[in-house]
LUMVO-291974 format. One line per field, with one value per residue: residue number from 1; x, y, z of N, C-alpha, C, CB in turn; residue in three letters. Coordinates in steps of 0.2 Angstrom, whole numbers, plus 2048, in hexadecimal, padded with zeros to 3 digits. Glycine has a CB too. Layout:
REM LUMVO-291974
nr: [NUM:...]
n.east: [X:...]
n.north: [Y:...]
n.up: [Z:...]
ca.east: [X:...]
ca.north: [Y:...]
ca.up: [Z:...]
c.east: [X:...]
c.north: [Y:...]
c.up: [Z:...]
cb.east: [X:...]
cb.north: [Y:...]
cb.up: [Z:...]
rest: [ALA:...]
END
This chain:
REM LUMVO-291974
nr: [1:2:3:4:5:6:7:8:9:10:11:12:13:14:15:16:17:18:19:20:21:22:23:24:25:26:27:28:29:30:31:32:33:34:35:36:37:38:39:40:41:42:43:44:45:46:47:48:49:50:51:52:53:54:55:56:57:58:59:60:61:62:63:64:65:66:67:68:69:70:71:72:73:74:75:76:77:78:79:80:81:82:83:84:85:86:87:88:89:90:91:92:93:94:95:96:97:98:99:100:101:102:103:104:105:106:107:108:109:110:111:112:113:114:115:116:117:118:119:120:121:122:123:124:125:126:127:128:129:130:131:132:133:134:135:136:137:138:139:140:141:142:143:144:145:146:147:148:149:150:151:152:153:154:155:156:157:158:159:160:161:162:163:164:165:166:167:168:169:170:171:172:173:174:175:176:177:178:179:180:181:182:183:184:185:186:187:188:189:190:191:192:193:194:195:196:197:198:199:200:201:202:203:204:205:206:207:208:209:210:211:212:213:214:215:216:217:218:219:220:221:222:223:224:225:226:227:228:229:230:231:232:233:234:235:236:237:238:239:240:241:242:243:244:245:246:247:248:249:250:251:252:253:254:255:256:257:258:259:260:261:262:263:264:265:266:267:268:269:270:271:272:273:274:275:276:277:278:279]
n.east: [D4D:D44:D3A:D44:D4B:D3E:D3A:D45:D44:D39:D40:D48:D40:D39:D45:D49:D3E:D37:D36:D2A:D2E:D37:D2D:D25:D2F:D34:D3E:D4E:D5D:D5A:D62:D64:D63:D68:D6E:D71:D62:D5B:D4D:D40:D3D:D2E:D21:D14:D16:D20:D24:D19:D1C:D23:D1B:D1B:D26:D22:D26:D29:D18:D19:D26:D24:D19:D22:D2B:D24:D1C:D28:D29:D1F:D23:D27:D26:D28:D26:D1A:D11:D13:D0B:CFD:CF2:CEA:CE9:CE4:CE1:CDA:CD3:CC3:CBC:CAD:CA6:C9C:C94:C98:CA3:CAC:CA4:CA2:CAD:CB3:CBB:CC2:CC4:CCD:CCC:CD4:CD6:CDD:CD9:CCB:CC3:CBE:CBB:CB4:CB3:CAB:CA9:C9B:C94:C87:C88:C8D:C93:C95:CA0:CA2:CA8:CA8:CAC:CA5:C98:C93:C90:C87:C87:C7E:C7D:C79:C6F:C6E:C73:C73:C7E:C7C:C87:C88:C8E:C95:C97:CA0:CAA:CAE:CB4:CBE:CC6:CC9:CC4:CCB:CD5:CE7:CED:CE8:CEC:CF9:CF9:CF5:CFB:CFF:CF2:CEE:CE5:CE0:CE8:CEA:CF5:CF0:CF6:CFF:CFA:CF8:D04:D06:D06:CFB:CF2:CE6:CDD:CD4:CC9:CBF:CB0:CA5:C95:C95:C96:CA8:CB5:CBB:CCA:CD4:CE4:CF0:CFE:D0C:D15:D22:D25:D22:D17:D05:CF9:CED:CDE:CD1:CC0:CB3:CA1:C94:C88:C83:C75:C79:C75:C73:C6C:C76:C7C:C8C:C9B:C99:CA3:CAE:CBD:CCC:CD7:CE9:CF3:D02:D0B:D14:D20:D1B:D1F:D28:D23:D1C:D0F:CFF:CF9:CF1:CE0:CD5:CC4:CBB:CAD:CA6:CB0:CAE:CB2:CB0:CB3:CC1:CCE:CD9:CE7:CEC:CF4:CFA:CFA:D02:CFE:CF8:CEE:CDF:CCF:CC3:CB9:CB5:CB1:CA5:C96]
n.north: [37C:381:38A:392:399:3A0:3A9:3AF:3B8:3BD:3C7:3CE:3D4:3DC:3E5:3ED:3F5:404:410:415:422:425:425:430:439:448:44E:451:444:432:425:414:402:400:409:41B:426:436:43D:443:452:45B:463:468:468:473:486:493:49B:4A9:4BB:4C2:4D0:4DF:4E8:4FB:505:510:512:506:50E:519:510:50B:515:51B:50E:50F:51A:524:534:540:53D:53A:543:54D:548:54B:547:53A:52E:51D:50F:502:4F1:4EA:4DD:4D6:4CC:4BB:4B0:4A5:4A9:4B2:4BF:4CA:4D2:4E2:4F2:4FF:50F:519:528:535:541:54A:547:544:547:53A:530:522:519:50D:504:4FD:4F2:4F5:504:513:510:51C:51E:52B:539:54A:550:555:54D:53C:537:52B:525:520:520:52E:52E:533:530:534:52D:524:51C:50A:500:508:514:50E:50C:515:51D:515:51A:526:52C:522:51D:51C:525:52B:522:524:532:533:536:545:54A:548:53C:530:523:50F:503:4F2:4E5:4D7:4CD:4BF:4C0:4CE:4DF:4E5:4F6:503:50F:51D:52A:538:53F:54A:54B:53F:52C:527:524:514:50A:4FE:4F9:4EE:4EA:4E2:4DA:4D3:4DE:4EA:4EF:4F8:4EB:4E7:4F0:4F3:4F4:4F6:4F5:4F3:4E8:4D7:4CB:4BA:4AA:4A4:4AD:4B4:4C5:4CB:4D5:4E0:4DD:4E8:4E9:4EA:4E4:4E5:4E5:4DB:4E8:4F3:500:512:51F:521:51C:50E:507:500:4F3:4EA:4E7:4E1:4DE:4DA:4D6:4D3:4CB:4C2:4C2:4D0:4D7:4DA:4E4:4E6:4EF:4F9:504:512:523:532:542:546:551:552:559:563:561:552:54D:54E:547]
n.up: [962:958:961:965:95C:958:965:964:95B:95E:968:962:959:962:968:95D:95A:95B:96D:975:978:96D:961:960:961:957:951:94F:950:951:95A:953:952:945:944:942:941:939:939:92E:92B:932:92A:92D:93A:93B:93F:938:92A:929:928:914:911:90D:900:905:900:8FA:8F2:8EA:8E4:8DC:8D6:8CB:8C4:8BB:8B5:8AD:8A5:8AB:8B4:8AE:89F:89E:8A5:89A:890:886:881:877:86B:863:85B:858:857:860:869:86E:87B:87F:888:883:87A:86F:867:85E:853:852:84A:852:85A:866:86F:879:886:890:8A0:8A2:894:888:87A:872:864:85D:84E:847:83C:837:83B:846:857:865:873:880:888:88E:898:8A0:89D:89B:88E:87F:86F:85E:84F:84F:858:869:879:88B:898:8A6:8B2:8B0:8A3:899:8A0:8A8:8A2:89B:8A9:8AA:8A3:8A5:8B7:8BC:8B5:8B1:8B5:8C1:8C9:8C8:8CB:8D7:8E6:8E6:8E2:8EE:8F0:8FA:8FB:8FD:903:8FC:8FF:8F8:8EB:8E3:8D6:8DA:8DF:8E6:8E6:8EE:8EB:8ED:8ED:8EF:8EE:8EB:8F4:8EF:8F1:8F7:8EB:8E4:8DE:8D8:8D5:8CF:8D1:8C7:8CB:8C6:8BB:8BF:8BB:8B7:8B6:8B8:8BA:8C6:8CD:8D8:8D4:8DA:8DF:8DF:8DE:8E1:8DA:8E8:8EE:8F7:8F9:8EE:8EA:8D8:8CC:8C5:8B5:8AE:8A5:8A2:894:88B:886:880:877:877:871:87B:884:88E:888:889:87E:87D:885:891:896:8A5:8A9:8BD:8BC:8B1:89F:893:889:87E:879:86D:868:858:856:85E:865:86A:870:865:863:862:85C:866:863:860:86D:86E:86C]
ca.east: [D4F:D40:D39:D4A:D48:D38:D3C:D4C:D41:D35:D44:D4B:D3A:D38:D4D:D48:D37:D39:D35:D25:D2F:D37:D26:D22:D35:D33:D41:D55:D60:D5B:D69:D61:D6A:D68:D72:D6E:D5D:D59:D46:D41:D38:D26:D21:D11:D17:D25:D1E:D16:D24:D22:D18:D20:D28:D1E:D28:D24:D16:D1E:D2B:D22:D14:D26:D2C:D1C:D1D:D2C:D28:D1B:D24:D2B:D22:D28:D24:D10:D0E:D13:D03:CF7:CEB:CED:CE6:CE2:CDC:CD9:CCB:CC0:CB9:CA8:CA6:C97:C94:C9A:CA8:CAC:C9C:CA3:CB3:CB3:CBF:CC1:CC8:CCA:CCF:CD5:CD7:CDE:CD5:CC2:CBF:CBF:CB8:CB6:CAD:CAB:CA8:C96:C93:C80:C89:C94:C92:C99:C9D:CA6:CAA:CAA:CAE:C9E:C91:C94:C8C:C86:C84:C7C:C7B:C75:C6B:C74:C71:C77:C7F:C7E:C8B:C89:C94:C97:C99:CA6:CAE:CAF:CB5:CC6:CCA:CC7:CC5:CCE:CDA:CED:CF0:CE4:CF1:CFF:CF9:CF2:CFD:CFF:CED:CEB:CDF:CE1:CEC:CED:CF8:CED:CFC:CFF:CF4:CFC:D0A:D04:D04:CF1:CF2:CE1:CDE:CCE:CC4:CB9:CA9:CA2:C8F:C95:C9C:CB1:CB6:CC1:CCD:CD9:CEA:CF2:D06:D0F:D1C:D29:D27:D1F:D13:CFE:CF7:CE4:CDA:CCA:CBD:CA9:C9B:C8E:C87:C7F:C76:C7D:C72:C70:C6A:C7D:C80:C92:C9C:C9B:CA9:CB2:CC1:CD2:CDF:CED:CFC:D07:D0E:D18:D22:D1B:D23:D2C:D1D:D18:D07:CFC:CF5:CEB:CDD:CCF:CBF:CB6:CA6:CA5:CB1:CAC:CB6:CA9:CB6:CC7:CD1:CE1:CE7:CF2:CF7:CFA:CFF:D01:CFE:CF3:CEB:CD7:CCB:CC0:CB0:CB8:CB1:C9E:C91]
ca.north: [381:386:38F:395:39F:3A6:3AD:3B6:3BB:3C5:3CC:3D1:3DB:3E4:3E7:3F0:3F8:40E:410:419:428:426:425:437:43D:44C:451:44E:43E:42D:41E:410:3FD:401:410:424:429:43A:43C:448:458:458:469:469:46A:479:48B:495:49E:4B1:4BE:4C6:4D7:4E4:4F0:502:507:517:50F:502:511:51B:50D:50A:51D:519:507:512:51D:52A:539:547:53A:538:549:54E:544:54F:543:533:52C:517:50B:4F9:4EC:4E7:4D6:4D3:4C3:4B8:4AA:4A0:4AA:4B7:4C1:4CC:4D6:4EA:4F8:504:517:51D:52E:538:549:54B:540:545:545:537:530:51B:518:506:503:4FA:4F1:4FC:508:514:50F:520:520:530:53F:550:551:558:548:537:533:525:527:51D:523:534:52E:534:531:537:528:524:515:504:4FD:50C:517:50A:50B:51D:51E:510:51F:52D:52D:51C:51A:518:52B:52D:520:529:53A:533:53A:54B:54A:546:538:52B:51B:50B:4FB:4EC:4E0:4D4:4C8:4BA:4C3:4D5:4E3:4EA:4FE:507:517:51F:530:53B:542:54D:547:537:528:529:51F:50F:508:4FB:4F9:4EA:4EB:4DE:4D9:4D7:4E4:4F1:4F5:4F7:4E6:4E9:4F4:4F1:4F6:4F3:4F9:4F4:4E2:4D3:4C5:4B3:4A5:4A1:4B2:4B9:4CA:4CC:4DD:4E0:4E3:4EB:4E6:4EB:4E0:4E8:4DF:4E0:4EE:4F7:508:518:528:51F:51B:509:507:4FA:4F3:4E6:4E9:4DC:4E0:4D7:4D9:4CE:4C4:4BF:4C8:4D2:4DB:4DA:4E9:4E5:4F6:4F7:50A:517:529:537:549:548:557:552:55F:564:55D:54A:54A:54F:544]
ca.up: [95E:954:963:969:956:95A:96C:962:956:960:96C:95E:955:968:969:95A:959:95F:973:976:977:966:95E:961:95D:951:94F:953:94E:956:959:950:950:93F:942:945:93D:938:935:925:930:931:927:92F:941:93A:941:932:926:92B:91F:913:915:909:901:906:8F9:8F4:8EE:8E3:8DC:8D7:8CF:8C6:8C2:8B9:8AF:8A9:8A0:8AD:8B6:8A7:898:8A1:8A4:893:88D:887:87E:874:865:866:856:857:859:865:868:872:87D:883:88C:87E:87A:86C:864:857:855:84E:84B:85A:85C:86C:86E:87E:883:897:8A6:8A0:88D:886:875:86F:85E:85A:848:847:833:83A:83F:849:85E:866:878:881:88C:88B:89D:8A3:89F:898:886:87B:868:85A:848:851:860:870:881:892:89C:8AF:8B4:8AB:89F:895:8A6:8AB:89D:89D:8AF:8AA:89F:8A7:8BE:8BE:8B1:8B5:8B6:8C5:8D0:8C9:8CE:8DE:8EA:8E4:8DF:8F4:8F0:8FF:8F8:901:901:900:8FF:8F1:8E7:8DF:8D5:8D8:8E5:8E6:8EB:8EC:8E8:8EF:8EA:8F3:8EA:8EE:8F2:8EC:8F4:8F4:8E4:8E6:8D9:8DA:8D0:8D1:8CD:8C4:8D0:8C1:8B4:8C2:8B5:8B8:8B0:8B9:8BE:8C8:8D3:8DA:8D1:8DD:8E2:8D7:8E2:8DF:8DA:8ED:8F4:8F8:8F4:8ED:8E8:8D3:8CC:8BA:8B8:8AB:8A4:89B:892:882:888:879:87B:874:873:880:88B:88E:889:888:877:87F:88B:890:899:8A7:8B0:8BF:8BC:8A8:89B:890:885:87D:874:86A:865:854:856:864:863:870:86F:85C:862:860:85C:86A:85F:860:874:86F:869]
c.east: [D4A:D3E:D3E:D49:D43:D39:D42:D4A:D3F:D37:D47:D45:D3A:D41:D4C:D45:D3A:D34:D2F:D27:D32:D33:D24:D28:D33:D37:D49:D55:D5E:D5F:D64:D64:D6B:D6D:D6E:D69:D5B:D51:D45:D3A:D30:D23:D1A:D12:D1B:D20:D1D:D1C:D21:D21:D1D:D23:D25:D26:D26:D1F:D17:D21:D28:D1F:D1E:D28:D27:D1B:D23:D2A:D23:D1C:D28:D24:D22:D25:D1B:D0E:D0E:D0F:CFE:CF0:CF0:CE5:CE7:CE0:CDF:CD2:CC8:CBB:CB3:CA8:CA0:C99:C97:CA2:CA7:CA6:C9D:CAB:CB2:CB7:CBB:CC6:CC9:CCF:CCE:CD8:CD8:CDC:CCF:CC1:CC2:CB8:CBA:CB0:CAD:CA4:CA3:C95:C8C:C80:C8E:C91:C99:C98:CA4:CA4:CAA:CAF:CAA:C97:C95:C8E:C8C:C85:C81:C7B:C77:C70:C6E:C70:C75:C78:C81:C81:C89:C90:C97:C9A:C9F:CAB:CB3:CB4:CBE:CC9:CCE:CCD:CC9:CD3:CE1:CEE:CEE:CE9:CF8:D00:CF6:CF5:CFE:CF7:CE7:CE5:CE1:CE5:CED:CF0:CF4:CEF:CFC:CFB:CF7:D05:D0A:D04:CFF:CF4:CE9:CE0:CD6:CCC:CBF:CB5:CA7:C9A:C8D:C97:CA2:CB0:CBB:CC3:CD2:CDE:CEE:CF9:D09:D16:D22:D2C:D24:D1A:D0A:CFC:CEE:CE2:CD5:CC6:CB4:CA6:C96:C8F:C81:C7D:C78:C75:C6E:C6F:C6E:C7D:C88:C93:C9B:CA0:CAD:CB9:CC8:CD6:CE4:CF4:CFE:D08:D14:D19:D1F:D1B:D27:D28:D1B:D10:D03:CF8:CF2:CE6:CD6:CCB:CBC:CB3:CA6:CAA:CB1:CAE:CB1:CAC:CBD:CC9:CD8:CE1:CED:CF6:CF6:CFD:CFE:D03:CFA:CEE:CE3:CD4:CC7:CB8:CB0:CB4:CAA:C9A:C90]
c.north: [386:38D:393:39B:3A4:3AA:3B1:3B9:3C2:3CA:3CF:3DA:3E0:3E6:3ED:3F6:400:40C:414:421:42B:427:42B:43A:440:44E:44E:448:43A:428:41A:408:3FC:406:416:426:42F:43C:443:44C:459:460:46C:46A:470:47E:48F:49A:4A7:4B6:4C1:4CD:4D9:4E8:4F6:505:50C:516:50B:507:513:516:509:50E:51B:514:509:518:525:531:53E:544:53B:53E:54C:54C:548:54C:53D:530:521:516:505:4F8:4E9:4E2:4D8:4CE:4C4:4B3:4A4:4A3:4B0:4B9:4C6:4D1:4DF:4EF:4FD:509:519:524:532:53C:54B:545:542:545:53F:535:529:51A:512:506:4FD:4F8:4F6:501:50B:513:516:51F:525:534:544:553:555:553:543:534:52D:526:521:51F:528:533:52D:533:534:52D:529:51D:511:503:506:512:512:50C:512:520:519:514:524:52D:527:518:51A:520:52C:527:522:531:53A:537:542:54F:54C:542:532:523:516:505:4F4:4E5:4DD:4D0:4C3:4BD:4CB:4D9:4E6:4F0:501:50C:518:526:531:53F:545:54C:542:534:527:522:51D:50B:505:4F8:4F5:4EC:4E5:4DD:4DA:4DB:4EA:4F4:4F4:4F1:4E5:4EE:4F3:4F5:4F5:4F7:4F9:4ED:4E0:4CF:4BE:4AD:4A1:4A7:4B6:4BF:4CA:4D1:4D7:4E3:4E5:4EA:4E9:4E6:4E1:4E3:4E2:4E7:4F1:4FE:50C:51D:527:51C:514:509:501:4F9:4EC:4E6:4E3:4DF:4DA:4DB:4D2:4C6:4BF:4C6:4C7:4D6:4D9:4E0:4E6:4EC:4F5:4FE:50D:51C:52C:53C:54A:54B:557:557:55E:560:554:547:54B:549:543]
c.up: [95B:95B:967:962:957:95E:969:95D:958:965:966:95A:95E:968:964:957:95E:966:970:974:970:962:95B:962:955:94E:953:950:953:952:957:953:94B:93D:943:93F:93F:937:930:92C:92E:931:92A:936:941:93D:93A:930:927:927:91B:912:90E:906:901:8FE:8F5:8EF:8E8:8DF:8D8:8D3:8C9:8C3:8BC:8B5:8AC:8A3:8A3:8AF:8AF:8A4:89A:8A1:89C:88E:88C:887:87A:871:864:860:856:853:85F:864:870:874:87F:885:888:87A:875:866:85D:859:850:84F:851:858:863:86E:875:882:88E:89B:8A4:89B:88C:881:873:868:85B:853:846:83E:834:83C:843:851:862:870:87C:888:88C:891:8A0:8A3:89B:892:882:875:862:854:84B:856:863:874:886:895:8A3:8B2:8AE:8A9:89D:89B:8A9:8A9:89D:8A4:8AE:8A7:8A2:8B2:8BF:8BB:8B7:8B8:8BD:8CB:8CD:8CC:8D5:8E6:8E9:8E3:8E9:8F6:8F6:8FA:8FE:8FE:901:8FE:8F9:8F2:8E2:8DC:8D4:8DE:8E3:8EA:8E7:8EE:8EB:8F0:8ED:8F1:8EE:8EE:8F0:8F2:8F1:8EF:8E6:8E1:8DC:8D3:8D0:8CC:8CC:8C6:8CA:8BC:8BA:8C0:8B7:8B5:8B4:8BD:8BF:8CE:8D2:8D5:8D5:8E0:8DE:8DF:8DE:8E0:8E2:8F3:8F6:8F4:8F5:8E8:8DF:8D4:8C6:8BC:8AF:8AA:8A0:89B:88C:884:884:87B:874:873:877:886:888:88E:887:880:878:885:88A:898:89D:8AB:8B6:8BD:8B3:8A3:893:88A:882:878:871:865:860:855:85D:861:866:86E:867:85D:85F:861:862:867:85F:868:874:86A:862]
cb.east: [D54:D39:D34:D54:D46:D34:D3E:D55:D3C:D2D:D49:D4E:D2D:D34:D53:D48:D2F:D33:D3B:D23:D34:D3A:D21:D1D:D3C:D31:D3D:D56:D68:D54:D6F:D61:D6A:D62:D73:D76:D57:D5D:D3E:D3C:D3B:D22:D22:D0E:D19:D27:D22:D0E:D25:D28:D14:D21:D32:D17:D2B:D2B:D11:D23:D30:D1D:D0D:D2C:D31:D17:D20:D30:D26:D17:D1D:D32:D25:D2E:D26:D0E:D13:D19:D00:CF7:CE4:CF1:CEB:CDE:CDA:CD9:CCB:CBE:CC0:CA4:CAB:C92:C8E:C94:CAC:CB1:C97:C9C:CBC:CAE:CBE:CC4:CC4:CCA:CCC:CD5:CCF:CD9:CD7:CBF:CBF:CC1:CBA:CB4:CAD:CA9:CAD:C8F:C92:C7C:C86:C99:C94:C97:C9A:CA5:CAE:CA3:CB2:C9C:C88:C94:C8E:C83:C89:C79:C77:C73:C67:C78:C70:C70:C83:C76:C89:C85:C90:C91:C94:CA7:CAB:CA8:CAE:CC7:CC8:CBB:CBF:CCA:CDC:CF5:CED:CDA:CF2:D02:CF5:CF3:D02:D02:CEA:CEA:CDD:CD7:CF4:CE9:CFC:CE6:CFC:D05:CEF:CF6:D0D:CFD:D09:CE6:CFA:CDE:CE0:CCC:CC2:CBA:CA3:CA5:C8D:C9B:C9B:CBA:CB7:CC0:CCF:CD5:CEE:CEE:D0B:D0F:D1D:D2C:D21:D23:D15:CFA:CFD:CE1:CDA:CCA:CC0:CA5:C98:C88:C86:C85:C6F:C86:C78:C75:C68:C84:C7E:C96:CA7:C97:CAF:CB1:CBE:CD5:CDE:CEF:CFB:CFF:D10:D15:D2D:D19:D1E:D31:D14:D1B:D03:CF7:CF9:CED:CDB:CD3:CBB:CB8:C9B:C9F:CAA:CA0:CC0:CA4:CB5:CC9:CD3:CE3:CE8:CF1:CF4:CFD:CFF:D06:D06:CF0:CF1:CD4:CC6:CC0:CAF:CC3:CB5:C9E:C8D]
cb.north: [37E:381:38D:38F:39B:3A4:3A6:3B3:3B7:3C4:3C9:3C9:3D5:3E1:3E1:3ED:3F1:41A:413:418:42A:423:423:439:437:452:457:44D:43E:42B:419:412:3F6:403:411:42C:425:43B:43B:442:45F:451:469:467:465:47A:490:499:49C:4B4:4C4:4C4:4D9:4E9:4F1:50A:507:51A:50A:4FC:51D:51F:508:50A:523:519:4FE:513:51D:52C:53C:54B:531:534:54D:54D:53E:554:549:52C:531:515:50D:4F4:4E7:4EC:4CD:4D4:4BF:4B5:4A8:49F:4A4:4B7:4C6:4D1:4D1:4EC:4FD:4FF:51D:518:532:536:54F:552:540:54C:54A:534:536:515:51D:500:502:4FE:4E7:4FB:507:51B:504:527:518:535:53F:554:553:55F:54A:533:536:521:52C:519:51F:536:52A:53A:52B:540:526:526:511:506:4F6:50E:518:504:509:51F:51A:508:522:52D:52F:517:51F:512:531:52C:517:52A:541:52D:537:54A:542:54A:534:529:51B:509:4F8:4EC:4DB:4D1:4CC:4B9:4BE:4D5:4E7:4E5:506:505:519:51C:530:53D:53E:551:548:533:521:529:521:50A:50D:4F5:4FD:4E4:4EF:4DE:4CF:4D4:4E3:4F5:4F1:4FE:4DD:4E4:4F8:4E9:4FE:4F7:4F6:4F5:4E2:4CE:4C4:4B0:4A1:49A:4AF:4B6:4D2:4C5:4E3:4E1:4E1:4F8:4DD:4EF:4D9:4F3:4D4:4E0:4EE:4F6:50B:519:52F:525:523:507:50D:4F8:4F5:4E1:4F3:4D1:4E5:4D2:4D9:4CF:4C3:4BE:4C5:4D7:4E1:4D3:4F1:4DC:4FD:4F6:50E:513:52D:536:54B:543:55B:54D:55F:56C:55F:54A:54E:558:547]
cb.up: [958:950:967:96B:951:95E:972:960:952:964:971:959:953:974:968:958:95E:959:97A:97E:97C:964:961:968:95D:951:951:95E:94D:959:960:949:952:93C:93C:943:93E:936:93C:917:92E:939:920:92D:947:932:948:934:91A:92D:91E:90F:919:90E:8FE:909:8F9:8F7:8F3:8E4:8DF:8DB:8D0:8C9:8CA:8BC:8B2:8AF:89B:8A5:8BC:8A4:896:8AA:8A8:892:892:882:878:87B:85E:86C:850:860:856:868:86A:870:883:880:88E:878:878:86A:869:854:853:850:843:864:859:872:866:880:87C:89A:8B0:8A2:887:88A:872:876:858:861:845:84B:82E:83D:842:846:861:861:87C:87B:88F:889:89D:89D:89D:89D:881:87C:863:85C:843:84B:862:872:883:899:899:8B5:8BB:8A4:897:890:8AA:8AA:896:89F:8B4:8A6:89C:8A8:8C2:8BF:8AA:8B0:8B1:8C4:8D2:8C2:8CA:8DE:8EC:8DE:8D9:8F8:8E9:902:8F4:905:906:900:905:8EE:8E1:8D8:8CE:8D5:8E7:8EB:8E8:8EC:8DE:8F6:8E4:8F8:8E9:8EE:8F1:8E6:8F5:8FD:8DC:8ED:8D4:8DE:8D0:8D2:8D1:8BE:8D4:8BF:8AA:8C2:8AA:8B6:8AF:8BC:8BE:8CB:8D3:8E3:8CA:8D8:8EA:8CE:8E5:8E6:8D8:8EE:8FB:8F6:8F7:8EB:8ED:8CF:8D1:8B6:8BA:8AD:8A3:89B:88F:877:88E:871:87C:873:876:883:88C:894:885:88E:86F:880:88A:890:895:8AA:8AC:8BE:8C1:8A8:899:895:888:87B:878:865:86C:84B:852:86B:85E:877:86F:858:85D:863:855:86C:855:862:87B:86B:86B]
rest: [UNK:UNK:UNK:UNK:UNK:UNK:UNK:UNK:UNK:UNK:UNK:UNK:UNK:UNK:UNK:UNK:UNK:UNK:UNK:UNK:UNK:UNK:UNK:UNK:UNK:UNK:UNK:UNK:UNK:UNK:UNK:UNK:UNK:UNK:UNK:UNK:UNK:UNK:UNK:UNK:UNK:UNK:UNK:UNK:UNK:UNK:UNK:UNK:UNK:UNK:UNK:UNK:UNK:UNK:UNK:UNK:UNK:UNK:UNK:UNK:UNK:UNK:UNK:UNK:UNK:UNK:UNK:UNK:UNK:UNK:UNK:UNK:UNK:UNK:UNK:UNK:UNK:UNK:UNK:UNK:UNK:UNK:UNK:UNK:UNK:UNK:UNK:UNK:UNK:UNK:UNK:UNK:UNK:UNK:UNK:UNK:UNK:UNK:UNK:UNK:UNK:UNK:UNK:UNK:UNK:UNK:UNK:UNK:UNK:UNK:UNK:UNK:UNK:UNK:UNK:UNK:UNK:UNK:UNK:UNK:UNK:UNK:UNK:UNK:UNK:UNK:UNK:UNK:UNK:UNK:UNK:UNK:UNK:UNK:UNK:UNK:UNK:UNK:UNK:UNK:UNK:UNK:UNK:UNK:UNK:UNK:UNK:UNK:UNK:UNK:UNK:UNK:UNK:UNK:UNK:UNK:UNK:UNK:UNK:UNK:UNK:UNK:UNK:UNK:UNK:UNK:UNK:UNK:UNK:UNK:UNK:UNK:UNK:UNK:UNK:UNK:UNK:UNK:UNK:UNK:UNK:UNK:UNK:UNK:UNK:UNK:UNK:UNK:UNK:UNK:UNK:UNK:UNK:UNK:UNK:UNK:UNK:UNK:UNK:UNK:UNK:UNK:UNK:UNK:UNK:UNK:UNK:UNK:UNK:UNK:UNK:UNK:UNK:UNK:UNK:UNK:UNK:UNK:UNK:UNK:UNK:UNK:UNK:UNK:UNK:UNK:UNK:UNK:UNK:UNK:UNK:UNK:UNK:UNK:UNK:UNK:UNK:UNK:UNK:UNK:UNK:UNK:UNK:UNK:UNK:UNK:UNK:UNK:UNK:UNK:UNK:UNK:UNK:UNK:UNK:UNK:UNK:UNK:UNK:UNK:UNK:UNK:UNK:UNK:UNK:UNK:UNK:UNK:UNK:UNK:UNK:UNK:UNK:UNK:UNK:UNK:UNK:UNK:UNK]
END
């Protein structure tokens, strides 16, 4: 008996055990003597989920045009009046915070005066050169920080991808980024290289929450050149006059955030003197 037990044991383990062919079954119901086994689908042999369909970028700028406050309200913007504070960062985090003005008059002047306890730090536009002031020492500026900065106002604010097509600056799609559609906008100098700006749109408010673009190139620790790059991040978005505007703005270079604004006020149209854009 015992080895009569044995012998019905290991006919029983092969009576039971998957053929060769079931082994490498993927897919379909197999009969079992257990009964009908389904197997759970093996998501890596599935074929790849199909991209996802864009919608036409036209469509998104216009309704971007619109969560922005509407074509007539935007036009109807002459200039605008701004006061907060502004925080400086390090490598260690925040370095000092100080009253900010910033005051702006079309897409070319512009005017930021941060409130030094040593001082007033003046940096502007007239629309003809880029200036720097310090308790009455000016300079002429060519790029940098302060030419960046200048430039997120001015040739790269939000105005310059709203008047883009009209303006017949080149715009492309360059699909989404996590929860964003990137369009960029590209400008043609004359005796420059064309200027490229990138807008990323906030899939569910429609609204601009960065704007970025190259400065140049940095090498990396290990010899690599990789593009520099400036960078925008606007939030807290509160209406004024009816126009969504941001009253939080944070600055990176590369990657490392070098600035923060939190703005308490905003005003459109307060008619600034022509002397506000000078030195």
């Amino acid at each position: 008996m015992p080895r009569l037990a044995v012998l019905y044991a290991l006919l029983s383990l092969i009576w039971l055990s998957p053929t060769r062919s079931e082994l490498f079954q993927t897919e379909g119901p197999r009969v079992t003597p257990l009964g009908t086994q389904r197997p759970i689908p093996d998501r890596r042999l599935s074929k790849e989920d199909p991209p996802e369909a864009l919608e036409d970028i036209d469509k998104v700028l216009r309704r971007t045009l619109e969560a922005h406050g509407g074509r007539v309200s935007l036009d109807s913007v002459r200039d605008s009046v701004a006061v907060g504070r502004i925080t400086f960062f390090g490598m260690e985090g925040p370095k000092g915070s100080f009253d900010v003005t910033l005051v702006q008059r079309g897409t070319s002047q512009v005017r930021r005066t941060i409130r030094h306890q040593n001082g007033e730090v003046r940096q502007g536009s007239d629309g003809n050169f880029i200036w720097e002031s310090f308790n009455g020492m000016t300079r002429s500026v060519f790029g940098g920080p302060v030419g960046n900065f200048i430039e997120s106002q001015t040739t790269r604010s939000l105005t310059a991808l709203f008047d883009s097509r009209r303006q017949g600056f080149a715009v492309r799609d360059l699909g989404r980024k996590q929860d964003a559609r990137v369009v960029e906008v590209e400008v043609e100098e004359k005796d420059k290289s064309s200027r490229k700006t990138s807008y990323f749109i906030e899939r569910e408010t429609s609204r601009v929450t960065r704007v970025e673009w190259t400065t140049g190139e940095v090498t990396t620790l290990f010899g690599d050149l990789v593009p520099a790059t400036a960078a925008y991040v606007l939030s807290d978005f509160r209406s004024v006059q009816g126009i969504p505007t941001p009253f939080q703005i944070e600055r990176y270079v590369n990657g490392t955030k070098i600035e923060e604004t939190r703005l308490s006020t905003v005003r459109y149209n307060a008619s600034p003197k022509d002397d506000m854009f000078q030195p």
